[in-house]
C-alpha positions as CSV (number, residue, x, y, z in Angstrom):
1,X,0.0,0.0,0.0
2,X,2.9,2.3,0.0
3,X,3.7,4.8,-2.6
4,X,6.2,4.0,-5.1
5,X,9.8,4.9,-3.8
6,X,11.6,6.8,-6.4
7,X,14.9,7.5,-4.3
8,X,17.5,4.9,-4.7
9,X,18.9,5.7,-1.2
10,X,15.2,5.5,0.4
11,X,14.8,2.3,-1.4
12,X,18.2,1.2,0.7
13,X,17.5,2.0,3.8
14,X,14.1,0.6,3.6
15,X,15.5,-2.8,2.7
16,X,17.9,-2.0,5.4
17,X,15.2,-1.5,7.6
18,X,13.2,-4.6,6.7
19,X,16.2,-7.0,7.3
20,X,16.9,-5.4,10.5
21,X,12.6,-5.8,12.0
22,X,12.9,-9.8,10.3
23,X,16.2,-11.1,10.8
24,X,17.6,-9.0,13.7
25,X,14.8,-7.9,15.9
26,X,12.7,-11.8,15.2
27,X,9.5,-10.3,14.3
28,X,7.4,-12.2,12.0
29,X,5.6,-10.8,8.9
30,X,2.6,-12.7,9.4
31,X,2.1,-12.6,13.2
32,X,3.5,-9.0,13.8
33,X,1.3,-6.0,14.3
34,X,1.2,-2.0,14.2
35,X,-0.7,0.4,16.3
36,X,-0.7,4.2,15.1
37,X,0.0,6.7,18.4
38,X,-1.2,10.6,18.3
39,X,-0.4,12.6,20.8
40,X,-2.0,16.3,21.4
41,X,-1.1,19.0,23.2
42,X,1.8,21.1,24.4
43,X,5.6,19.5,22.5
44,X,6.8,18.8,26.5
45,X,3.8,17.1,27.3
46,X,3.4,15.0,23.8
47,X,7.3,14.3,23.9
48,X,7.1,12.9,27.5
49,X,4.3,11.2,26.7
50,X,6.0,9.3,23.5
51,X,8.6,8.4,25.5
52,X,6.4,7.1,28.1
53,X,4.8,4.9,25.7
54,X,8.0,3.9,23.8
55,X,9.5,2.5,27.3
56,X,6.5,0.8,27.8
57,X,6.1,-0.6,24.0
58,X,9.9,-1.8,24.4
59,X,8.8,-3.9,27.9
60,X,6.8,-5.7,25.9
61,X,8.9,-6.3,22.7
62,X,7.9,-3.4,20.9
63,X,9.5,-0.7,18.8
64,X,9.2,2.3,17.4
65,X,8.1,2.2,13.6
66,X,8.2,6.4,13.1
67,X,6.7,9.0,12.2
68,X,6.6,7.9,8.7
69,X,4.5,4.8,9.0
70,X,1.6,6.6,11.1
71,X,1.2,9.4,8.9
72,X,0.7,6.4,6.1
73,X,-1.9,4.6,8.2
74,X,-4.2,8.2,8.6
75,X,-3.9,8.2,4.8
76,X,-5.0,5.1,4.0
77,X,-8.1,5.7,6.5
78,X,-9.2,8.2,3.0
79,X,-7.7,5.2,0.3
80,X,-10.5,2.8,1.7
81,X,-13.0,3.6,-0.6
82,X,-11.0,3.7,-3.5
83,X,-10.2,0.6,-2.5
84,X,-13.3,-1.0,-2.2
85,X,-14.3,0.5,-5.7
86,X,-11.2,-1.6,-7.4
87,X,-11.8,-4.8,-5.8
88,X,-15.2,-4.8,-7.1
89,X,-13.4,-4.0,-10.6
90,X,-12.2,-7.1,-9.9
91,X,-14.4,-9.5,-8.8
92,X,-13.9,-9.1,-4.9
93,X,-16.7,-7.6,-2.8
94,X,-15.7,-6.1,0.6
95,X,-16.9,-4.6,3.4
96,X,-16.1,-3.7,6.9
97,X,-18.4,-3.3,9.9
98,X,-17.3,-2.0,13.7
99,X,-18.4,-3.2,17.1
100,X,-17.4,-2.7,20.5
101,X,-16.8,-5.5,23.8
102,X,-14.9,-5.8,27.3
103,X,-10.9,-6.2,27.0
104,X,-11.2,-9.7,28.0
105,X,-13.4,-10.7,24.9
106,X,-11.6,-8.8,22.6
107,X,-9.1,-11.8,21.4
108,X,-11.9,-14.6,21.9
109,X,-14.1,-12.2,19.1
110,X,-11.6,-11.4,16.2
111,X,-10.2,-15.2,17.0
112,X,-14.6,-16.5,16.1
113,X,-15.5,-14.2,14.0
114,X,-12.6,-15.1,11.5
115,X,-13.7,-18.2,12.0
116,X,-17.3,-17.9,11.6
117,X,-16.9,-15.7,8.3
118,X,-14.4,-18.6,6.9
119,X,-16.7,-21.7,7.8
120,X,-20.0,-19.1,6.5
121,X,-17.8,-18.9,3.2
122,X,-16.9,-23.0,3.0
123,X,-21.0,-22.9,3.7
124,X,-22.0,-21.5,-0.2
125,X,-18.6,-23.5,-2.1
126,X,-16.5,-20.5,-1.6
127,X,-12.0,-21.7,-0.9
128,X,-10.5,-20.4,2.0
129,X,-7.8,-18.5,-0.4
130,X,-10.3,-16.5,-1.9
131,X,-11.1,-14.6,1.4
132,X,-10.2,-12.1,3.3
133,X,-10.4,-11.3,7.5
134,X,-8.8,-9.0,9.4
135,X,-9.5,-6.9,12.3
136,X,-8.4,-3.2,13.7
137,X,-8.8,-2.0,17.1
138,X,-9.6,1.9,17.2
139,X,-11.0,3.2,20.1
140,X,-9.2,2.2,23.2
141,X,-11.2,2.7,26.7
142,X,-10.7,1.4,30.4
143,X,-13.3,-1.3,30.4
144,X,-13.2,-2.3,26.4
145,X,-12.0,-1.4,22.9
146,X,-14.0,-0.7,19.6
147,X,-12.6,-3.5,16.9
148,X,-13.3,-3.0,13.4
149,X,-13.7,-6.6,11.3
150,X,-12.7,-6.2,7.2
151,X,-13.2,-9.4,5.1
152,X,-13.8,-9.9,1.3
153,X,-14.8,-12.7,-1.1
154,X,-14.0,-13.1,-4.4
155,X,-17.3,-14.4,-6.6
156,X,-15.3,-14.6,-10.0
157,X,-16.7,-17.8,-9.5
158,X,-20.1,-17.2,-8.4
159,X,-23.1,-16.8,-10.3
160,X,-23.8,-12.7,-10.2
161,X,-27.4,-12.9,-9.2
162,X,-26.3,-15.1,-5.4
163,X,-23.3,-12.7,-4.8
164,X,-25.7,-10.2,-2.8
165,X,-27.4,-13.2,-0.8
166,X,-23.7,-14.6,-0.2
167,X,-21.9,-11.5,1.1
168,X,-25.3,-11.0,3.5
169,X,-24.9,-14.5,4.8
170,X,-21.2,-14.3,5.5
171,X,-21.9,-10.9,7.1
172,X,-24.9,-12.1,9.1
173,X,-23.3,-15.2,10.2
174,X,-20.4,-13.1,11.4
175,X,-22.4,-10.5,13.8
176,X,-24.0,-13.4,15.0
177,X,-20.2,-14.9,16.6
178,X,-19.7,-10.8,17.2
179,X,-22.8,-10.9,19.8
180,X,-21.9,-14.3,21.2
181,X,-18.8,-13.0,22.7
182,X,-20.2,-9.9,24.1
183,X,-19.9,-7.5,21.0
184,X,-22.5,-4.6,20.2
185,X,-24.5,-4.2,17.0
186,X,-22.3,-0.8,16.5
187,X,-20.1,1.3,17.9
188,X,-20.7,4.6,16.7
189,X,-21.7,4.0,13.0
190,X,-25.3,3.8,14.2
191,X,-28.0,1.0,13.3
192,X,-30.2,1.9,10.3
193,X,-32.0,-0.7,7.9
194,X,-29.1,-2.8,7.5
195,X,-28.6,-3.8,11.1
196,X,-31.9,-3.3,12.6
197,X,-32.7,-7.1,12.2
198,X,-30.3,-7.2,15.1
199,X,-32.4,-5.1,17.6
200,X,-34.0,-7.5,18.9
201,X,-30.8,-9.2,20.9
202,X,-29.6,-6.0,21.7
203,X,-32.4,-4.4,23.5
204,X,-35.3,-5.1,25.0
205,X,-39.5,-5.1,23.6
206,X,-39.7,-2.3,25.9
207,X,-36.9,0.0,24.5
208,X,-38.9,-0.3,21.0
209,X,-41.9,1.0,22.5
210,X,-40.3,3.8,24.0
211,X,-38.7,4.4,20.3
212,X,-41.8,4.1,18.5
213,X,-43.6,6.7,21.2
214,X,-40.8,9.2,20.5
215,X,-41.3,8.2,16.6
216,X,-45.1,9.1,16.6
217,X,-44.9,11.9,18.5
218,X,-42.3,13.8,16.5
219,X,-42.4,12.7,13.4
220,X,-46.5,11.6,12.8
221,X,-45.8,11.3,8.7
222,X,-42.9,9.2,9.0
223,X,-40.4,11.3,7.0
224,X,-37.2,11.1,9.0
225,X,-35.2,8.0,9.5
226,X,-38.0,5.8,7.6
227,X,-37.9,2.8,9.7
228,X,-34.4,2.7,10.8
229,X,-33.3,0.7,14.3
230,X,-37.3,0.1,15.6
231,X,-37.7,-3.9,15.6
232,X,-40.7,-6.0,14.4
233,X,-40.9,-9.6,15.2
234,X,-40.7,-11.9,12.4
235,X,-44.2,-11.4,11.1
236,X,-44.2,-7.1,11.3
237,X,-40.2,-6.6,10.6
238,X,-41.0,-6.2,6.8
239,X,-43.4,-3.7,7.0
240,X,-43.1,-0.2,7.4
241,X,-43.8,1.7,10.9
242,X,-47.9,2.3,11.0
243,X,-47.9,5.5,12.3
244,X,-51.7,5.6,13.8
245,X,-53.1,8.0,15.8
């Protein structure tokens, strides 16, 4: 994902570099992970504060990756859409979805999740190689983290009009493992259409009661939010909101 290097000398030390973090240092390129640091404020405060974190980052067999390397992963934060819009180009739909759970299920959910999104895949035919998972944490707090899952599929293979129904299996299947390890249905991306199906394991009858009071009671003709997040049972969930006096 990096740009090209057109400097000789920065292609050097890069390769320099790379030997050094492999060979020297014993990380593993397929095991090893980053984690992007900013720090705001005053320069004495931010540069005690990286220091801080690089003594406790080295306690733990950590090191410093630079400057460099963060300010790449912010920019590729704006690249994701491009991204998405070139692996369609190429047969590979992907997606990514965010939730939010207590430290101590945090390895447990990216660790069954993978799975479930893998065995969801073997499910309709589709080979483990021609998928993607991988997981992000973001948001960092004292009782939990927010983790954000990516995967992808690649339906060169499948027929066009089950590629929808796939990917919404897979996806399904995969907040399903999400809530069984005490993941939300969102962490700040909201619930909508898409993930209201969900409400109903997340809250109780009660809370969409209270929703649909506010609902009537503000919005009588329905025109805001059409039927975003309120949750019908099986036999109303595909209907719209009947807003009644």
């Amino acid at each position: 994902m990096k740009p090209e290097e057109s400097s000789q000398y920065k292609k050097i030390i890069n390769a320099i570099k790379k030997a050094y973090v492999l060979n020297v240092a014993g990380f593993k390129k397929d095991e090893m992970c980053a984690a992007t640091a900013l720090f705001e404020g005053s320069r004495v405060d931010c540069e005690r504060r990286e220091i801080e974190m690089l003594r406790i980052a080295k306690k733990y067999g950590g090191m410093s990756g630079g400057a460099e390397n963060g300010i790449k992963g912010y920019q590729l934060t704006y690249m994701i859409a491009y991204i998405r819009d070139f692996c369609l180009l190429n047969n590979v739909i992907a997606e990514s979805f965010e939730t939010s759970c207590p430290w101590s299920q945090v390895g447990p959910l990216c660790k069954n999740v993978r799975q479930a999104i893998f065995d969801a895949g073997a499910h309709h035919g589709q080979k483990r190689e021609d998928m993607f998972v991988s997981f992000r944490v973001t948001q960092l707090y004292e009782t939990g983290a927010a983790v954000y899952v990516y995967f992808s599929i690649k339906y060169d293979e499948i027929p066009m009009d089950k590629v929808v129904d796939i990917y919404e299996d897979v996806e399904h299947r995969s907040r399903e493992a999400c809530f069984q390890y005490g993941g939300s249905i969102s962490h700040h991306h909201g619930v909508g259409k898409l993930r209201k199906r969900f409400m109903g394991k997340m809250v109780s009858p009660i809370n969409n009661t209270f929703l649909e009071g506010i609902k009537v009671s503000i919005d009588p003709k329905n025109v805001f939010a059409a039927n975003n997040t309120i949750y019908r049972d099986e036999a109303e969930k595909s209907k719209d909101i009947d807003h009644k006096s």
